[in-house]
C-alpha positions in Angstrom: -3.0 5.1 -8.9 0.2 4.0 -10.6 3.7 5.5 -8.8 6.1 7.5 -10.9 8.8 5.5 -11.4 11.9 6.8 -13.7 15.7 7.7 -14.0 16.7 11.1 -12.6 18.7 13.0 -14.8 20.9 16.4 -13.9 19.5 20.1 -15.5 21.6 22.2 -14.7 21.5 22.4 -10.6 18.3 20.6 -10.6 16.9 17.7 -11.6 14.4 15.8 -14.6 12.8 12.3 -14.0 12.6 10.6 -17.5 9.8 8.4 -16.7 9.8 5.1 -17.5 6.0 5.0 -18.5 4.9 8.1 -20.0 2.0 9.7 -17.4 -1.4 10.1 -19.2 -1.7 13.8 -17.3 1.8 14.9 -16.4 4.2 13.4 -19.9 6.9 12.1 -20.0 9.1 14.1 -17.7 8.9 15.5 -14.5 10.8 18.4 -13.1 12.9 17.9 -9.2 14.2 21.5 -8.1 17.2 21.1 -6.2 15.9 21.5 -2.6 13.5 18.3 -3.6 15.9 15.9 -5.2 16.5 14.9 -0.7 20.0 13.6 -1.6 19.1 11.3 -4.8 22.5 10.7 -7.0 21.7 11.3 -10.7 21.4 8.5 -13.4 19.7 6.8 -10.5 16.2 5.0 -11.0 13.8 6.8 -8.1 10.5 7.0 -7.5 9.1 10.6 -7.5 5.5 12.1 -6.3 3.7 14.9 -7.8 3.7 18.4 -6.2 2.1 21.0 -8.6 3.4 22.8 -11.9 5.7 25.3 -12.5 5.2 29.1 -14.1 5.7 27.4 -17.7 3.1 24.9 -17.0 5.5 22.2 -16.2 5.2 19.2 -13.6 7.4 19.1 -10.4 7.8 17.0 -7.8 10.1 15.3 -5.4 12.2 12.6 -4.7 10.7 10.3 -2.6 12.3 6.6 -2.8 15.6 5.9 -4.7 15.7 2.5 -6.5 19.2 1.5 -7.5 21.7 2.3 -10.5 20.4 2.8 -13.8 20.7 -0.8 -15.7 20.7 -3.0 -12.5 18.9 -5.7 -13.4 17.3 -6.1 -9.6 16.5 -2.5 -9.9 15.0 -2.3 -13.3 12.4 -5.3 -11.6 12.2 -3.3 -8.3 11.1 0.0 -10.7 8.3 -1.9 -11.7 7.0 -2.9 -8.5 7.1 0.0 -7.0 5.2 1.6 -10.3 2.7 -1.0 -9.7 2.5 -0.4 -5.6 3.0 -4.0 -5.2 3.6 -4.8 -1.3 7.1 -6.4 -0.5 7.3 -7.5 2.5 4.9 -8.6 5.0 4.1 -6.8 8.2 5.5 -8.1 10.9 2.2 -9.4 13.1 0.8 -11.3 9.6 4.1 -13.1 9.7 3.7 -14.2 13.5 0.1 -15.4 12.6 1.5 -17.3 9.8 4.7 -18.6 11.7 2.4 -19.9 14.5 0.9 -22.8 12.6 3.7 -24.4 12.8 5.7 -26.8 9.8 3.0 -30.1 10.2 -0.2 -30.9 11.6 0.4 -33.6 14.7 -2.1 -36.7 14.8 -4.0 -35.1 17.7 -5.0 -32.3 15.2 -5.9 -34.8 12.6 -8.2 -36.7 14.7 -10.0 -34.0 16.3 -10.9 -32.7 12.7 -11.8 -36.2 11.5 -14.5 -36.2 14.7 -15.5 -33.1 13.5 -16.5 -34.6 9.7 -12.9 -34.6 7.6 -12.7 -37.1 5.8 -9.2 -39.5 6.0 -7.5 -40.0 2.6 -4.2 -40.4 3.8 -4.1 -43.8 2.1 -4.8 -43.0 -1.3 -2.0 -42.9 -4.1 -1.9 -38.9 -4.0 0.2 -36.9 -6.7 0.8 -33.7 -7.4 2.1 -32.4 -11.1 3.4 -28.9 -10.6 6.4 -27.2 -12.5 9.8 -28.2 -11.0 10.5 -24.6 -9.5 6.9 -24.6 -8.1 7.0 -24.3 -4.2 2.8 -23.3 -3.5 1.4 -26.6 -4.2 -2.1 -26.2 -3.8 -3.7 -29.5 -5.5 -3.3 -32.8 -5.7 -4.7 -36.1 -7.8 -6.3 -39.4 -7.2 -8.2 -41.6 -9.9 -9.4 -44.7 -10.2 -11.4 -46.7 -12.8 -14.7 -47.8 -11.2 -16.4 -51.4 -12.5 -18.7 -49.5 -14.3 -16.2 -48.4 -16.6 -16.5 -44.4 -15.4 -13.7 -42.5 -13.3 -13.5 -41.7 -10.0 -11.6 -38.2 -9.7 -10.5 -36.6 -6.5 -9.1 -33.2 -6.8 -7.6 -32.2 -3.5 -7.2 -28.6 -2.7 -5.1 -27.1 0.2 -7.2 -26.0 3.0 -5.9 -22.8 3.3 -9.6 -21.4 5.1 -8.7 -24.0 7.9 -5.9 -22.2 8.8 -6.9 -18.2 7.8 -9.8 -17.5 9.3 -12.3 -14.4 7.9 -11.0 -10.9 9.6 -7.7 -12.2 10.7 -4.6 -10.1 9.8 -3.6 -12.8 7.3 -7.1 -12.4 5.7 -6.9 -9.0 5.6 -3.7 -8.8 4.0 -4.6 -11.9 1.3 -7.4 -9.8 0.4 -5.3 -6.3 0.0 -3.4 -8.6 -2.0 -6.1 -9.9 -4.0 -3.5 -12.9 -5.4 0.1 -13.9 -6.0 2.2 -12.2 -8.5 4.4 -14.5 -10.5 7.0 -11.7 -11.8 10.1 -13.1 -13.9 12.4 -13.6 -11.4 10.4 -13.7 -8.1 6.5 -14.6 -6.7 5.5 -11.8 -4.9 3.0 -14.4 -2.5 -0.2 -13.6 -1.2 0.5 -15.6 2.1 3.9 -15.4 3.5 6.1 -18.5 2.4 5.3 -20.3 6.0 1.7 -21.3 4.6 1.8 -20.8 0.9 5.3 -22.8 0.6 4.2 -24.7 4.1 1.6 -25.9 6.5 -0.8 -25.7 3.3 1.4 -26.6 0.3 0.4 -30.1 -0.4 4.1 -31.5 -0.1 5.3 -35.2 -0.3 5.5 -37.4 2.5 3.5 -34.5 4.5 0.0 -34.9 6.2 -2.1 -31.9 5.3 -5.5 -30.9 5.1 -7.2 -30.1 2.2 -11.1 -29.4 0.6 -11.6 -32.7 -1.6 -13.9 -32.3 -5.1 -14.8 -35.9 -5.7 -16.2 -37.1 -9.4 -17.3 -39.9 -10.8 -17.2 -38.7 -14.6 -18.6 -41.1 -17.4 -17.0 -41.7 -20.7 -19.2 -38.3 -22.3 -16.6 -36.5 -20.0 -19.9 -35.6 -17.7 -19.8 -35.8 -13.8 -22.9 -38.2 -12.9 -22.2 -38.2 -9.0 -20.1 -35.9 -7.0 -19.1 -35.1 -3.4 -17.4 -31.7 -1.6 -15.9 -32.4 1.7 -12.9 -31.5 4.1 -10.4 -34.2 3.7 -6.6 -35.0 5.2 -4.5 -36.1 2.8 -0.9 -37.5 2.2 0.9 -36.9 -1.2 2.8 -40.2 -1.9 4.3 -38.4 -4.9 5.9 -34.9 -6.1 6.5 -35.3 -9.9 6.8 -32.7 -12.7 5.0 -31.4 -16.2 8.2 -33.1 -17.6 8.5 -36.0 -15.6 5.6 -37.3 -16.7 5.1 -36.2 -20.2 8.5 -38.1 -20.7 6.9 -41.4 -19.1 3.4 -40.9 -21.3 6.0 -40.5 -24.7 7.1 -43.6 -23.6 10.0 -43.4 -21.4 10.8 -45.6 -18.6 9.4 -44.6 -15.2 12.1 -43.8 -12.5 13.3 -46.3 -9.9 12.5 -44.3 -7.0 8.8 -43.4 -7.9 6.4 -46.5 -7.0 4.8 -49.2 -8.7 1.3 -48.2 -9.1 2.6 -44.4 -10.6 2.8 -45.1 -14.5 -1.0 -46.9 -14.3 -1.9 -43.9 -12.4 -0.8 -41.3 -15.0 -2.4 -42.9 -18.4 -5.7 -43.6 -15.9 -5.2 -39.4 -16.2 -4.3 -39.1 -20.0 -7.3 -41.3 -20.6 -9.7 -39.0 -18.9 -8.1 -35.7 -20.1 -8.5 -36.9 -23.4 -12.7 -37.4 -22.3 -12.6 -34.5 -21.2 -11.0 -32.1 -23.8 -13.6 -34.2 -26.4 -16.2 -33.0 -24.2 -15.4 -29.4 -23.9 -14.6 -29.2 -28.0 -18.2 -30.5 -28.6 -19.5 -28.0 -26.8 -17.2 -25.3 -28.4 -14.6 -24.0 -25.3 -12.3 -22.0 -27.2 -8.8 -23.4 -27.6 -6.6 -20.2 -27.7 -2.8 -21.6 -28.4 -0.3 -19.1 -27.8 2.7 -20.5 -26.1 4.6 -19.2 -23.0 7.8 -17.4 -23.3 10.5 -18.8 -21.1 13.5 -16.5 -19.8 16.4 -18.5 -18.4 18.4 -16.0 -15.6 21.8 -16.4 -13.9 22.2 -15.4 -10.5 22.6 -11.8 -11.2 19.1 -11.7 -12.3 20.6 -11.0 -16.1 19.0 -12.7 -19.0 20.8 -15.4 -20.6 18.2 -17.4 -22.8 14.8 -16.6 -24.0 12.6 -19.5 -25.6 9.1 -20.5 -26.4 8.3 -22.6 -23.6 6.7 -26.0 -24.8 3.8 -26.7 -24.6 2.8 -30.3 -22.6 0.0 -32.4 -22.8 0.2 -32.9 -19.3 -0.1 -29.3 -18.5 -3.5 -29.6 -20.2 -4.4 -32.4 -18.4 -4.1 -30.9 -14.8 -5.7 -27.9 -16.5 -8.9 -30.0 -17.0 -9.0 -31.8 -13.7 -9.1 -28.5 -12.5 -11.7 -26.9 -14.9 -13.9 -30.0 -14.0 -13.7 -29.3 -10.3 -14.4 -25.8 -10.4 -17.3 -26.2 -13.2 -18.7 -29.1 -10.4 -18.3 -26.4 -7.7 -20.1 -24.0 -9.7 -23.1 -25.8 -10.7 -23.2 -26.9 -6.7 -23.2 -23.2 -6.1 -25.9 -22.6 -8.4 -28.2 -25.4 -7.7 -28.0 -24.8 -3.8 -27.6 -21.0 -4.0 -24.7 -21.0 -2.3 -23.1 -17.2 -2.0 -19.4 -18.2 -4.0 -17.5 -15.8 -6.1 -18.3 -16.7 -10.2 -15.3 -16.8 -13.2 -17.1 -15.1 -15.2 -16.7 -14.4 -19.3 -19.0 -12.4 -20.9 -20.8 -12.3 -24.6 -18.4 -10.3 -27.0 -19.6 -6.9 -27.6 -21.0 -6.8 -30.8 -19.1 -4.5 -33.3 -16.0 -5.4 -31.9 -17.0 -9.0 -33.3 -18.1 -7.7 -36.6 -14.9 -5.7 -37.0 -12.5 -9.0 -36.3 -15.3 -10.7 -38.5 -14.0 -8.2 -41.1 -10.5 -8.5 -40.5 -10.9 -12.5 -40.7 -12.4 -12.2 -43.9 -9.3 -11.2 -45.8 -7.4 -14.1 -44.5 -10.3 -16.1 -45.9 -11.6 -16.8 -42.2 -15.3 -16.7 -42.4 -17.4 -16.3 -39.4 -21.2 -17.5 -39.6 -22.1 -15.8 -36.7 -25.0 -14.2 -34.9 -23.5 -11.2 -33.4 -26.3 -10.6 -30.7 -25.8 -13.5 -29.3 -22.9 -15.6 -30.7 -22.3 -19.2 -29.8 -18.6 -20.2 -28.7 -19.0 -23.0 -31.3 -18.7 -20.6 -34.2 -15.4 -18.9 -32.8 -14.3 -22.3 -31.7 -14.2 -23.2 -35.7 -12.5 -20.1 -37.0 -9.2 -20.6 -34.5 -9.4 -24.3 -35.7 -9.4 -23.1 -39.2 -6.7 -20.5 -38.1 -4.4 -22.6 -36.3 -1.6 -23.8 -38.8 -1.7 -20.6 -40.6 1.1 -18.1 -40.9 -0.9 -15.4 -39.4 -2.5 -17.7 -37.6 -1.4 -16.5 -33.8 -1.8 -13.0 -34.7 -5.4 -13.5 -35.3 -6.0 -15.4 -32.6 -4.9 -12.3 -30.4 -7.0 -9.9 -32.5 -10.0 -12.6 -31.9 -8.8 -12.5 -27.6 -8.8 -8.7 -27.4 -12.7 -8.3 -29.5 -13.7 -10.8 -26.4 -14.6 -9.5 -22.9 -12.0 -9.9 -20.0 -12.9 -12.7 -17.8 -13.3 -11.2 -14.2 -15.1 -12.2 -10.9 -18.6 -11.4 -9.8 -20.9 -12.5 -7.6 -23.4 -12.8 -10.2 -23.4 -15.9 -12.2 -23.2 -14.8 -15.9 -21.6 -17.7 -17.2 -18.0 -18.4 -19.1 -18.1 -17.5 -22.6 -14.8 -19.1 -23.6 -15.2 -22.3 -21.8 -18.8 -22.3 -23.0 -19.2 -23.1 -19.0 -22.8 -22.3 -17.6 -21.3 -22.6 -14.3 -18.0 -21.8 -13.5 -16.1 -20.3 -10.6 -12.5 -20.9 -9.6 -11.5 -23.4 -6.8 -8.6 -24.9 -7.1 -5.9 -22.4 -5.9 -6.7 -20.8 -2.6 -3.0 -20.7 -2.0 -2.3 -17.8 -4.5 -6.3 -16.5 -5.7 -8.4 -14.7 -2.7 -11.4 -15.5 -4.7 -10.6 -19.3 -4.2 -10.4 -18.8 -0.3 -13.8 -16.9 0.1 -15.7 -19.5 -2.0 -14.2 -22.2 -0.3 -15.5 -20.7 3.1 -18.8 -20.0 1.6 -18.6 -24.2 0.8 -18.0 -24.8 4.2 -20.7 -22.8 5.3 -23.4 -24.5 3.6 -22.1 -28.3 4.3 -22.7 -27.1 7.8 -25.5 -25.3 8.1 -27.1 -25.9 4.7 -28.2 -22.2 5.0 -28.8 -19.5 1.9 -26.9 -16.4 1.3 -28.0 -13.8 3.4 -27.6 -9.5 2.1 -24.1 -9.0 4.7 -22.1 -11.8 2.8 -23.8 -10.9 -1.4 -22.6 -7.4 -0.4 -18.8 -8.9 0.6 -18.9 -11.6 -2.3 -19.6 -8.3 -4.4 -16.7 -6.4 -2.3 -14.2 -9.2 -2.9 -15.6 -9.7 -6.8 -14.6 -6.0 -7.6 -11.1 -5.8 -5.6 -9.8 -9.0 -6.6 -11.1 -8.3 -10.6 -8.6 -5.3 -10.3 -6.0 -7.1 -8.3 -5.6 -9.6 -11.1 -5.5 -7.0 -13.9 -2.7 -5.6 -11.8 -0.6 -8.7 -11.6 -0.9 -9.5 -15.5 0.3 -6.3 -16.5 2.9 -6.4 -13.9 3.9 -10.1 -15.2 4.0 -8.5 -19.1 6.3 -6.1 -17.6 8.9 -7.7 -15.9 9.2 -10.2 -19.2 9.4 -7.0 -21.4 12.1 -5.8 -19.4 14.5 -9.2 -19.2 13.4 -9.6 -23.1 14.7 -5.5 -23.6 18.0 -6.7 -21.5 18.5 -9.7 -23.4 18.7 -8.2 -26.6 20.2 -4.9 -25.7 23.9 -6.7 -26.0 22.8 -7.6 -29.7 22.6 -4.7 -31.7 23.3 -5.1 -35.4 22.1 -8.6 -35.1 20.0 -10.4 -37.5 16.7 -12.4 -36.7 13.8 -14.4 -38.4 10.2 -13.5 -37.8 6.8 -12.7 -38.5 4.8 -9.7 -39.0 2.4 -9.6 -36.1 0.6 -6.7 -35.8 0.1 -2.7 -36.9 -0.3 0.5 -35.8 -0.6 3.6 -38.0 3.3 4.5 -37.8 4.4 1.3 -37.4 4.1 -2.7 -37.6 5.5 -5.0 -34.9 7.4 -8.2 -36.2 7.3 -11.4 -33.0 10.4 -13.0 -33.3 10.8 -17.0 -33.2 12.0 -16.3 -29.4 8.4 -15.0 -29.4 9.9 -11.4 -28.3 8.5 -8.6 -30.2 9.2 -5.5 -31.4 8.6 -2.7 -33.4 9.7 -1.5 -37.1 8.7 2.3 -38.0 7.6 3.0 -41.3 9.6 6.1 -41.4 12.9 3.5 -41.5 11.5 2.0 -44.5 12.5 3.2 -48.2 9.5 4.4 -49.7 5.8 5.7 -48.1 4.3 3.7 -46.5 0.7 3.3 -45.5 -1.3 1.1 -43.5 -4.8 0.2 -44.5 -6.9 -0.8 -41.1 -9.7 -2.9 -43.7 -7.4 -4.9 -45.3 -4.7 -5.3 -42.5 -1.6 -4.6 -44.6 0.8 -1.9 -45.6 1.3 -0.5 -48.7 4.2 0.7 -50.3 3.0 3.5 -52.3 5.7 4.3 -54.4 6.7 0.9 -55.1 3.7 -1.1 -54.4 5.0 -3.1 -52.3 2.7 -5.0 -49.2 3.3 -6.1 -45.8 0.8 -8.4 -44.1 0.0 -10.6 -41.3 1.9 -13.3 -40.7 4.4 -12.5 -43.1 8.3 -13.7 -43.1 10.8 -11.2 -42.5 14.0 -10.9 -41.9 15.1 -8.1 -39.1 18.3 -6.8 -37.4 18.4 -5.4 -33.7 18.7 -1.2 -34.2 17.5 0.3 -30.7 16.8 -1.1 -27.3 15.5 0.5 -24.6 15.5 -0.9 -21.4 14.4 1.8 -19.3 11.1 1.7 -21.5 10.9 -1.8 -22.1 11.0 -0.8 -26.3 13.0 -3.1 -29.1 13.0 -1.2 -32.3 14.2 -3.6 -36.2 15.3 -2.5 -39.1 13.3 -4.3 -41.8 16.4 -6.4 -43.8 14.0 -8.9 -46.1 10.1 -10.4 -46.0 8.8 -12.8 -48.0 6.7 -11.8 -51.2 4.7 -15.3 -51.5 1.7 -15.3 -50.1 -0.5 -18.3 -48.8 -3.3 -19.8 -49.8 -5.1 -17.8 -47.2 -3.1 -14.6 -46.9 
């Protein structure tokens, strides 16, 4: 259950939270009586719980937690978490566990493990491509082109089971967890920084064990050998999305970084290209909406919002990764082996037909078979979709007809990767799923063994909690951007902006602007009535005529910002009366 989270107002000699989320049961208010505000300033951002309702039917409560000031930055994040019940801090005997591993592994350690079966790879030329700010480096690279002409992939994972074993107080808070949150101005981590940031990030010039996925993949993109062992590893470099996307453009590689680097990184852009080729022909959907980047200055205030661009090289980690945990998932599958499935269901049927519908005004047709549609066929219409004005916005209206991808312990396949076998691997350092299925691995290279009923029922367990623990963090992530994008623009009222039409409700439509912040325009702030019209996707001017549609131009100025709700309200200045060829 979500906390009540809101700014406490004075009434007279009581109190009134104004809640920041209206409640689905008690509204939008809540009522403190004096003896129950325990001290808490007004115009203060609290947290409040729920004690009954008054003689006029009203909720009341009391004062449980208070936040911080009413447009603190820190505080308006803090409000969030707290409405999420996202865990702070750590308790204090998970950080002695984690704190007693110590900062590196000693060559003692390294040799008892490799008597034990781990494999030594300290003399490979190991990478690892993360973002710049990224601290939880949980995998690493090798290739190499084999005489046969086909690549030899290693993906190297941090060995985080090594260290956390099943029951522990670490595992037991990683699984309460469920998986880092990565909120806009902090990662709320699902192992305190002394593993996630150390003994198991996969840092430079460190030794540190890790759970190796190697692949020899032929020029169809398709793995034709493979091998799943403990390794020990030694990054040689720590380099950057940017980095080298500006060496694969063309520019020159650094001074410091060593000779065999730049062979190493188009030996990768020649593979990712493989496998991308491979994964359209079998019709993986390619959804492309781009990440919105918020620049913050110490305060924790706002000062640039941007669409982040979008890298090649991103994508090509991406599909090292996809490729490891689609060979982990077909080992699982072939062997039986008890892991914890990605999974992506069919798309329910009439929520198909209606986008179907929608698509078909934009001159989008889907040849379909709605009992059981093919990724291929939605793979086509986004193609087709892609350049088009409206072209993101029906792209999200095709994402939200799909099924949510979740965990199970069932293997039900991957709709949008069009992935028989898929499970995720390849970040143990921030996913709980990734730790359980990497201990299910280990169990079978050891003992070769078949799931028996006591770990199905926990892989079920862990599928469920972690499925909810994930929706949790997304939402939570949505927020905290709402809220810096709300702040941003609050300072800009009367402004003017460029965008595009990207949605509708029956009261309103919602215009993204280039920044890729959106908001809302009512139609009651419009001259004239208008309408919306959910079969054809527009609204129409009854008076004049006039129609608003997807994708369309416009032209808006800031008129309301509410940062306590997270809401940006327009007024419609201009739109664009020429239609497209497909509009």
């Amino acid at each position: 259950m979500n906390a009540l989270v809101g700014v406490l107002r004075q009434n007279g000699k009581h109190g009134i939270v104004e809640l920041d989320r209206k409640d689905n049961e008690l509204g939008a208010r809540i009522n403190i009586p004096r003896k129950f505000l325990n001290g808490a300033p007004f115009n203060m951002k609290v947290v409040c719980n729920y004690k009954g309702t008054d003689s006029g039917g009203e909720p009341w409560g009391s004062v449980i937690e208070v936040l911080g000031e009413e447009g603190n930055p820190d505080t308006a994040i803090l409000g969030i978490i707290k409405y999420y019940n996202l865990p702070l801090e750590f308790p204090s005997e998970v950080l002695e566990q984690a704190k007693s591993f110590g900062k590196s592994i000693s060559e003692q350690e390294i040799i008892e493990e490799i008597n034990q079966g781990r494999v030594d790879l300290r003399n490979l030329p190991t990478i690892t491509i993360d973002g710049e700010d990224a601290k939880d480096l949980d995998d690493a690279i090798d290739i190499e082109k084999l005489e046969n002409g086909n690549y030899l992939l290693y993906v190297h994972i941090a060995d985080v089971s090594h260290y956390v074993k099943e029951k522990s107080e670490l595992d037991q808070e990683a699984f309460k967890r469920g998986n880092s949150v990565y909120l806009v101005d902090r990662v709320l981590p699902m192992y305190p920084p002394q593993l996630s940031n150390g003994i198991c990030s996969l840092n430079p010039d460190q030794d540190r064990f890790a759970f190796t996925a190697e692949m020899e993949i032929n020029h169809q993109g398709k793995v034709v050998k493979g091998k799943l062992y403990p390794s020990v590893i030694r990054s040689k470099v720590r380099t950057s999305y940017n980095e080298t996307q500006a060496i694969l453009d063309g520019e020159e590689v650094g001074e410091d970084r060593p000779d065999w680097f730049r062979e190493q990184l188009f030996l990768m852009q020649e593979l990712t290209d493989i496998l991308q080729a491979m994964r359209r022909r079998r019709g993986a959907l390619e959804f492309e909406f781009p990440e919105l980047k918020i620049e913050l200055d110490n305060a924790g205030n706002p000062i640039n919002i941007y669409p982040e661009p979008d890298l090649y090289t991103n994508h090509m980690i991406e599909s090292f990764m996809i490729a490891a945990n689609e060979y982990v998932g077909d080992l699982a599958q072939k062997h039986k082996i008890p892991i914890i499935y990605r999974v992506h269901e069919l798309p329910d049927s009439e929520k198909l037909n209606i986008f179907a519908n929608i698509a078909k005004r934009f001159n989008i047709r889907l040849h379909i078979n709605y009992e059981k549609p093919e990724p291929k066929e939605l793979a086509k219409a986004l193609e087709e979709m892609k350049n088009e004005p409206f072209g993101t916005a029906l792209s999200t209206i095709l994402l939200r007809s799909l099924a949510k991808a979740r965990y199970s312990e069932k293997n039900l396949g991957h709709f949008g990767l069009a992935s028989d076998n898929y499970c995720h691997f390849t970040a143990p350092i921030r996913r709980y799923s990734d730790t359980f299925t990497h201990r299910s691995l280990k169990r079978w290279l050891k003992e070769h063994n078949n799931a028996d009923k006591k770990c199905l029922k926990r892989a079920f367990k862990v599928s469920n909690h972690v499925s909810d623990t994930e929706r949790i963090a997304i939402d939570a992530e949505r927020d905290t951007v709402d809220q810096k994008a709300a702040e941003y623009y609050a300072d800009k009222i009367g402004e003017i902006f460029d965008g595009k039409i990207s949605g509708f409700t029956p009261s309103s439509l919602f215009v993204q602007l280039e920044s890729l912040v959106e908001g809302a325009v009512f139609f009651r702030s419009l001259r004239g009535y208008y309408e919306y019209d959910p079969e054809q996707f527009i609204a129409i001017n009854r008076d004049t005529g006039d129609v608003l549609w997807l994708g369309q131009k416009v032209k808006v100025q800031i008129a309301a910002v509410d940062t306590n709700r997270r809401f940006i309200d327009f007024n419609l200045l201009e739109y664009d009366t020429t239609k497209t060829k497909n509009a």
